[in-house]
matplotlib code that plots the C-alpha trace (Angstrom):
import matplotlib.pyplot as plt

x = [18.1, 14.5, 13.5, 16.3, 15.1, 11.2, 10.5, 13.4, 14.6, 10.7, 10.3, 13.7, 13.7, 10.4, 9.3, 10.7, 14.0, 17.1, 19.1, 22.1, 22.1, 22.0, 23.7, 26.4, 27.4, 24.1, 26.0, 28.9, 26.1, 24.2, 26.7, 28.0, 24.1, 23.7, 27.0, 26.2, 22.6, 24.6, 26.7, 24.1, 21.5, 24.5, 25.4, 22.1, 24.2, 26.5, 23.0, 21.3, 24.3, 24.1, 20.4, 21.2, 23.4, 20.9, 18.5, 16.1, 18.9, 16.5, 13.8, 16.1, 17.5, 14.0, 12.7, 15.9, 15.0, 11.8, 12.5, 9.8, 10.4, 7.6, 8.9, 12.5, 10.7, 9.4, 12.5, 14.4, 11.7, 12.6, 10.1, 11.3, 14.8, 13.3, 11.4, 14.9, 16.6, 14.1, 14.1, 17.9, 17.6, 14.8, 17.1, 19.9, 18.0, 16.7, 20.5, 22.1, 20.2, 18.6, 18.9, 21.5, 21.2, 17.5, 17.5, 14.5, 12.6, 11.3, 13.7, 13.9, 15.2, 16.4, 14.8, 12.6, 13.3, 9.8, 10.6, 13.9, 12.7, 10.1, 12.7, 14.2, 11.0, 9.5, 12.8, 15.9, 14.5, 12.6, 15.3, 18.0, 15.5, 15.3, 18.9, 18.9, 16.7, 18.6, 21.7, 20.2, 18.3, 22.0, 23.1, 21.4, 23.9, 27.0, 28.8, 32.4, 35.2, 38.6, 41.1, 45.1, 45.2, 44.8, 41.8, 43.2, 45.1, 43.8, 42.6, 39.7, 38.9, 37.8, 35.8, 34.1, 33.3, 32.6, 30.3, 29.1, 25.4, 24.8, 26.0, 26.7, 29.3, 32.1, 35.9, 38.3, 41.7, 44.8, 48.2, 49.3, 47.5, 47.9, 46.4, 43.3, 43.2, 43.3, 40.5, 38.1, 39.4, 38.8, 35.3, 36.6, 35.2, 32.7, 34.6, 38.3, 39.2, 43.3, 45.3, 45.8, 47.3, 49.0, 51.3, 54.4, 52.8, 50.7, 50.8, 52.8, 51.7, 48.1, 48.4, 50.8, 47.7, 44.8, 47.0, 48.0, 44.8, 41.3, 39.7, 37.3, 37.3, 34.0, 34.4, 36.8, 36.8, 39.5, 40.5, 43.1, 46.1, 45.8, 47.6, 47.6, 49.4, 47.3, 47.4, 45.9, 47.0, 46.9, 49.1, 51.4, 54.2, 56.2, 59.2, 57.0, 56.9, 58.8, 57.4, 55.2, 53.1, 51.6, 51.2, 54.4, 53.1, 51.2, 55.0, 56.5, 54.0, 54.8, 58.8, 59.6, 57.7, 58.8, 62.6, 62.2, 59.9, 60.4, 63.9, 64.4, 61.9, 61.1, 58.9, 56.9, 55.1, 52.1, 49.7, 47.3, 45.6, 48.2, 47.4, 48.5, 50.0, 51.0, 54.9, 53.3, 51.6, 49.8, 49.4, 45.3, 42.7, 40.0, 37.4, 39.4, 41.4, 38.3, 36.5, 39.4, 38.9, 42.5, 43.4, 44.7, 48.8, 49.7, 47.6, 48.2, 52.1, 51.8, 54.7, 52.8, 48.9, 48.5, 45.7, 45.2, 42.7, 41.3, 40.0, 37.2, 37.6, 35.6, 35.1, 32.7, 32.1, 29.2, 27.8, 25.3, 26.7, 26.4, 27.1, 30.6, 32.3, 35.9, 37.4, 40.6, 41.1, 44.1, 45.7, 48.7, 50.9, 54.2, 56.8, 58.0, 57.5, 54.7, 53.0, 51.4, 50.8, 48.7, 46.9, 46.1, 45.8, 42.4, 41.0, 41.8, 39.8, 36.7, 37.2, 37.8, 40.4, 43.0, 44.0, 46.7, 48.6, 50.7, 53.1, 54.7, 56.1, 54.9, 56.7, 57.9, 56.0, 53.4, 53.1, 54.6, 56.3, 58.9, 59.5, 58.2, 55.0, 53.9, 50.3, 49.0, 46.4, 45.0, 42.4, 40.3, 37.1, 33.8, 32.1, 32.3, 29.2, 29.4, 29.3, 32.7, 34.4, 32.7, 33.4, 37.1, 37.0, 35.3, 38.2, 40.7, 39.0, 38.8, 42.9, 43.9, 40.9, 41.3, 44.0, 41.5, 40.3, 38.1, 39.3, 36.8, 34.0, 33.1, 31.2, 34.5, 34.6, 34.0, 36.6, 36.4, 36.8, 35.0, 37.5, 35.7, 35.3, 38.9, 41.2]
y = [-12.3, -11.4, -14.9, -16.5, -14.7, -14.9, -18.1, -20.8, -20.2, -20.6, -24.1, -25.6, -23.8, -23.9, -20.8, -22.8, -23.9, -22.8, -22.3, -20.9, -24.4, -27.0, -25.0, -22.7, -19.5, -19.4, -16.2, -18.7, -20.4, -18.2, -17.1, -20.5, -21.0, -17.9, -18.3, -21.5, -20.6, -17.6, -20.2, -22.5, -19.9, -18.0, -21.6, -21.2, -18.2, -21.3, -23.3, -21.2, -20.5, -24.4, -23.7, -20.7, -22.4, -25.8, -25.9, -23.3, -20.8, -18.7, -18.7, -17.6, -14.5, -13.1, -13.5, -11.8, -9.0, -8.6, -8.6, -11.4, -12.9, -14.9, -16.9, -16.9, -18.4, -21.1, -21.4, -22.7, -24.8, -28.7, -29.9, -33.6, -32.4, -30.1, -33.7, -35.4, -32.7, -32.9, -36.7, -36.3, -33.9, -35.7, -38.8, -36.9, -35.0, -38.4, -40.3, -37.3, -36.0, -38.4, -37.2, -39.7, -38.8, -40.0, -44.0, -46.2, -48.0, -44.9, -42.9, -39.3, -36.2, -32.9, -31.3, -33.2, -34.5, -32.8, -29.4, -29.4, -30.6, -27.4, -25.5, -26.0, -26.2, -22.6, -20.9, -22.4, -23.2, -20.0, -18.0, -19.7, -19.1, -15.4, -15.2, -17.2, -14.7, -11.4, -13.1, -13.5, -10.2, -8.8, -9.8, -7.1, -5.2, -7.1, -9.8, -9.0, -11.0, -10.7, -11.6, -11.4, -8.0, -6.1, -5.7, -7.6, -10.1, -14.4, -13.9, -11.1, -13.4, -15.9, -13.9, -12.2, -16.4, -17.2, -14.9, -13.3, -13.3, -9.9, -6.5, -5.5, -7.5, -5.8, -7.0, -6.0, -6.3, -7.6, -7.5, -10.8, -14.5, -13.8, -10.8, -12.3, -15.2, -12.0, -10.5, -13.5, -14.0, -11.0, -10.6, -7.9, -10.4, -13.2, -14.6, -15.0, -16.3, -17.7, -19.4, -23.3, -25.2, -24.2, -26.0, -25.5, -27.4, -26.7, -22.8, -23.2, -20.0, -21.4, -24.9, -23.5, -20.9, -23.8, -25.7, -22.9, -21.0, -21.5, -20.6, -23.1, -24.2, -23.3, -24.2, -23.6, -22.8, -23.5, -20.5, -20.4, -18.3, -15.7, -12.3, -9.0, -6.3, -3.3, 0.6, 3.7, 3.7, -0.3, 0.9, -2.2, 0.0, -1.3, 1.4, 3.8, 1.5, 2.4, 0.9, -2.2, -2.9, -6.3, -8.2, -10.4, -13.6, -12.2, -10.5, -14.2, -15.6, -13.6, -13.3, -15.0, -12.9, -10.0, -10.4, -11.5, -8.1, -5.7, -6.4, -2.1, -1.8, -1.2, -3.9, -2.6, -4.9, -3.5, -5.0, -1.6, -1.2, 1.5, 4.6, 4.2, 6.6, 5.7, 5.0, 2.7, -1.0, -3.2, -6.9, -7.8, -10.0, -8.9, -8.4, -6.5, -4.3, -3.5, -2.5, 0.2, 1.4, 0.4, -1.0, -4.4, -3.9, -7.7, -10.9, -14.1, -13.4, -15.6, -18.1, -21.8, -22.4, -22.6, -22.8, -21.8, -24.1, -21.5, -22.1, -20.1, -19.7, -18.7, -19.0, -22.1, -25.0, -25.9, -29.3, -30.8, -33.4, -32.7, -35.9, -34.4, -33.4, -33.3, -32.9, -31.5, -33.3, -31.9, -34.8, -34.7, -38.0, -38.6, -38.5, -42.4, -45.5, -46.7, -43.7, -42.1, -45.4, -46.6, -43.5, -43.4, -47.1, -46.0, -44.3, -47.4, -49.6, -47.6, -47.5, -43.9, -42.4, -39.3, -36.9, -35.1, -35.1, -31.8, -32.3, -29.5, -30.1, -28.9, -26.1, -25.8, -22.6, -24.0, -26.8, -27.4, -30.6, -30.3, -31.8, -34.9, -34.0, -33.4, -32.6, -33.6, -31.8, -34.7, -34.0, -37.2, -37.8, -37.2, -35.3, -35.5, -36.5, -39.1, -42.8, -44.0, -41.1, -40.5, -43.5, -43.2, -40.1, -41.4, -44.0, -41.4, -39.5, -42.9, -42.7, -39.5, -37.4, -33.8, -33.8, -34.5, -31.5, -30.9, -28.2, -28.0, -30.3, -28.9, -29.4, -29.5, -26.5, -25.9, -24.8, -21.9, -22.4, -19.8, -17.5, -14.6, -13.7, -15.1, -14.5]
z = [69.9, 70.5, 68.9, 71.3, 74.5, 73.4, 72.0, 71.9, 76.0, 77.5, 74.6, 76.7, 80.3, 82.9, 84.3, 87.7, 87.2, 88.7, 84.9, 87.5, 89.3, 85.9, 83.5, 85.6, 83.7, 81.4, 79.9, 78.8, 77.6, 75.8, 73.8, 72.4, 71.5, 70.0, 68.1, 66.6, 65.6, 63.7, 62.0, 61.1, 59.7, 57.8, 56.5, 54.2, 52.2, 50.8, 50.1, 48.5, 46.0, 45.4, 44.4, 42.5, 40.0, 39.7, 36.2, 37.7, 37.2, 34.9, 37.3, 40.2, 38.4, 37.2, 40.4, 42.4, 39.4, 40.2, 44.1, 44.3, 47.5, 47.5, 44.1, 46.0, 48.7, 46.6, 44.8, 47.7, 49.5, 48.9, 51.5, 51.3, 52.1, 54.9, 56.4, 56.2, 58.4, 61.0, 61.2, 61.3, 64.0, 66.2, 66.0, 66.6, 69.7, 70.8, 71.0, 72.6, 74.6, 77.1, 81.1, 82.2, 85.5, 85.7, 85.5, 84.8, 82.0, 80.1, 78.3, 79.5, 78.3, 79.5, 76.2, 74.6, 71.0, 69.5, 71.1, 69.2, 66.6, 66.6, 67.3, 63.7, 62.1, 63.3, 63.9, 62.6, 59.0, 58.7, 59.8, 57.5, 54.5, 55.5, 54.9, 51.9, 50.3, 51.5, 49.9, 46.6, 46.5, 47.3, 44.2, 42.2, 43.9, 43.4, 44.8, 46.1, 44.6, 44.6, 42.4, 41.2, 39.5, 37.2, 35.2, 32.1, 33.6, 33.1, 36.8, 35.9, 32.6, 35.2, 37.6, 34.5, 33.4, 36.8, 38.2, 35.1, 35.1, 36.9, 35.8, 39.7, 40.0, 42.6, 41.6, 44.0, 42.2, 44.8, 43.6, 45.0, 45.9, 49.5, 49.2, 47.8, 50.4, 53.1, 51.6, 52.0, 55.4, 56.8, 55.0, 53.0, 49.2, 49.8, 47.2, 45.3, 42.7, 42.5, 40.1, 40.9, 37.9, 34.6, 32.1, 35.0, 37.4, 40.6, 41.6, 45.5, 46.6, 46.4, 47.5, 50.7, 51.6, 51.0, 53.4, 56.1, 56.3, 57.5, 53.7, 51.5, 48.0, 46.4, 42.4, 39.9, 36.2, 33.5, 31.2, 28.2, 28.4, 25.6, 25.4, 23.0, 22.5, 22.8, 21.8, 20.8, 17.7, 16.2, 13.2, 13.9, 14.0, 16.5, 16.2, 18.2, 21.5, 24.5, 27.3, 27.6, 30.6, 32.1, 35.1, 36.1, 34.7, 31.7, 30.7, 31.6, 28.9, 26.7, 26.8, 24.0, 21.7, 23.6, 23.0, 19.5, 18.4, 21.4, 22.8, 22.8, 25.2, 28.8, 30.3, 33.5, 35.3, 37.4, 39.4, 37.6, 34.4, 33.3, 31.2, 27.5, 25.4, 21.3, 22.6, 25.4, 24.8, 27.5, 27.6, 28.1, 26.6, 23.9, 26.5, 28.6, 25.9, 24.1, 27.2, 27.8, 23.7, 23.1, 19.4, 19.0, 17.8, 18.0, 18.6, 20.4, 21.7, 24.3, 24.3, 23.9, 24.2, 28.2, 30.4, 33.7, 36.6, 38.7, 42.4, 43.8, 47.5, 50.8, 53.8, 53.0, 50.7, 48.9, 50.9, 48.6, 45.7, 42.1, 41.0, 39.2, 42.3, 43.5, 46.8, 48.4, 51.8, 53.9, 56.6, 58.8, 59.3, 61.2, 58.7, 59.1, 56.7, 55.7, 57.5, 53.6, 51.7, 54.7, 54.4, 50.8, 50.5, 53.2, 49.7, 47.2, 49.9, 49.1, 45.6, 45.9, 42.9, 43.5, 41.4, 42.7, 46.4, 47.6, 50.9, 53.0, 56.4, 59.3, 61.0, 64.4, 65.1, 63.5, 66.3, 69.9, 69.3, 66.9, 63.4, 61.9, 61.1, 57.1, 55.6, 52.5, 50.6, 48.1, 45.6, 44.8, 42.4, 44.2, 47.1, 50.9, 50.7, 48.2, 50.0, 48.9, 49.9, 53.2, 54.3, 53.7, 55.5, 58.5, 58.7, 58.2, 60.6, 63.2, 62.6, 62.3, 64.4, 64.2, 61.6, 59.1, 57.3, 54.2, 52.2, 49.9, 47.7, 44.5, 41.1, 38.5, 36.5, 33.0, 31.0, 28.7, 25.3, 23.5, 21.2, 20.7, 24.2, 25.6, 22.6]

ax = plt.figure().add_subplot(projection="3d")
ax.plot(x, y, z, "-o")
ax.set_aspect("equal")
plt.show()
């Protein structure tokens, strides 16, 4: 605010001007200023992940352990990229904001383009970096994700591959997708993680949510579907089981196995790690069994080798390409002929290859005209960024305007394959 009040309103307002008279309600004004300054600074949180996970990965994590802001400084200058954004924004400065209401041979402004563009050079840029920094120096003290509980289930196997790299890490266990999609919403995780894709098909809780709420698509990671029966005892002797506990899906993996060696006993599902006694059992992975000191009493009693794509959401996505990208792009057409092949045939002009597509009508509460209306959330190969595929966006865009909406762009995940940490 002070910076606001102190140095950006005297570099765009004289000392003499009526502010009441050319701007009206300079409160109105004010706000929607200082509102998008928020948003752009905070923006930097999303960039400075992007730089976090880049080759100089190492360097980032002994500086944030050292607190050495001055090397976290460094870290996330990229002066060329810093020269491109103020060209980009004198350009921009200098097209949109010429004084219409003066006429005459020389070009005039209201603001001129080099006090803007001092503006983000002094202010903006410094001010995003400041935040950049806090956000990494916060990771010494955990990063909040949230996730399809509970500890044990696939979904805390991916947060633990995911964001694995600090010991702070702050899980925040949900007992349902929605749930988790709340959380990141309301600012209660900066992060969730939620299933996407398994051998049944595309998870519709998920896609519905992605399409019918206002959350991003950060990354994703892949992880095998692998179960165990754990105890205290390990003896093997299955006679002394009463009660089994899992999550709903875990027990649905593992039914078969279940019936066949189990059928006699009582199957609890619980969205809680429960407390195990030797005539009770609980369905986990090694990493998360062995961190509770229970004994392995049966191994891999899933029913078929399975794995599980994982989406990390929030509240933004990350904007710079990796050069391995994929996008989710959510668009709303009429529902009539020709309406969704004219659409997609938009990205096979520009060379530009899907991957999956996902409809769901459009409710009448969910609009005030009625019917006949359906999105489409459509994953294609490459970033929003990429040439190819912002061009077929902009056309989109040119036909569709506002009913266009990127859902997420993001470097595709590695999948997990390493036994002795998943098994």
């Amino acid at each position: 605010m002070e910076i606001y009040i102190n140095k950006i309103m005297p570099a765009i307002v004289s000392s003499t001007e009526d502010v009441s008279e050319w701007y009206g309600s300079t409160v109105t004004t004010d706000i929607a200023v200082l509102q998008a300054i928020s948003k752009r600074v905070h923006m930097g949180k999303h960039v400075a992940e992007v730089k976090f996970q880049s080759s100089q990965k190492q360097e980032f994590i002994k500086a944030i352990q050292a607190r050495d802001r001055d090397k976290l400084w460094e870290l996330i200058t990229h002066q060329e990229v810093e020269d491109r954004l103020l060209e980009r924004i004198s350009l921009k400065a200098s097209t949109y904001g010429q004084d219409i209401e003066k006429t005459g041979a020389t070009q005039t402004f209201k603001v001129s383009p080099s006090v803007i563009r001092d503006i983000y050079r002094d202010f903006i840029i410094t001010l995003t970096k400041d935040v950049q920094i806090q956000y990494l120096l916060q990771r010494l003290d955990g990063v909040e994700v949230s996730f399809v509980g509970p500890v044990g289930s696939t979904s805390s196997l991916a947060v633990y591959h995911y964001f694995g790299d600090f010991q702070g890490l702050k899980t925040l266990p949900e007992n349902s997708i929605e749930s988790v999609f709340r959380s990141v919403v309301t600012g209660s995780s900066v992060f969730g993680i939620v299933p996407y894709h398994n051998s049944l098909g595309q998870i519709r809780e998920t896609t519905a949510l992605l399409i019918t709420t206002p959350v991003k698509v950060y990354g994703e990671i892949t992880v095998p579907v692998h179960y165990h029966l754990f105890g205290t005892a390990g003896d093997g002797d299955l006679k002394k089981i009463k009660k089994v506990y899992g999550h709903p899906a875990s027990l649905q993996h593992c039914s078969t196995w279940l019936n066949k060696h189990l059928s006699h006993v009582q199957l609890i599902a619980t969205s809680e790690f429960p407390v195990i006694d030797e005539t009770s059992a609980v369905l986990a992975n090694t990493h998360v069994g062995h961190s509770q000191s229970l004994r392995v009493i049966a191994k891999n009693i899933q029913d078929s080798t399975d794995q599980t794509r994982f989406l990390v959401i929030s509240k933004h996505y990350l904007r710079t390409p990796t050069g391995n990208d994929v996008t989710l792009v959510l668009f709303e057409v009429n529902h009539k002929p020709g309406s969704l092949s004219s659409a997609l045939a938009t990205f096979a002009k520009h060379g530009v290859s899907l991957l999956s597509i996902e409809s769901r009508p459009v409710l009448p509460e969910e609009k005030r005209q009625v019917g006949g209306i359906f999105r489409f959330l459509v994953e294609l190969i490459g970033h929003a960024e990429d040439v190819p595929v912002k061009a077929a966006l902009e056309e989109l865009i040119g036909e569709y305007g506002s009913n266009i909406n990127i859902v997420g762009s993001f470097q595709q995940g590695k999948i997990v394959n390493d036994p002795e940490i998943i098994i």
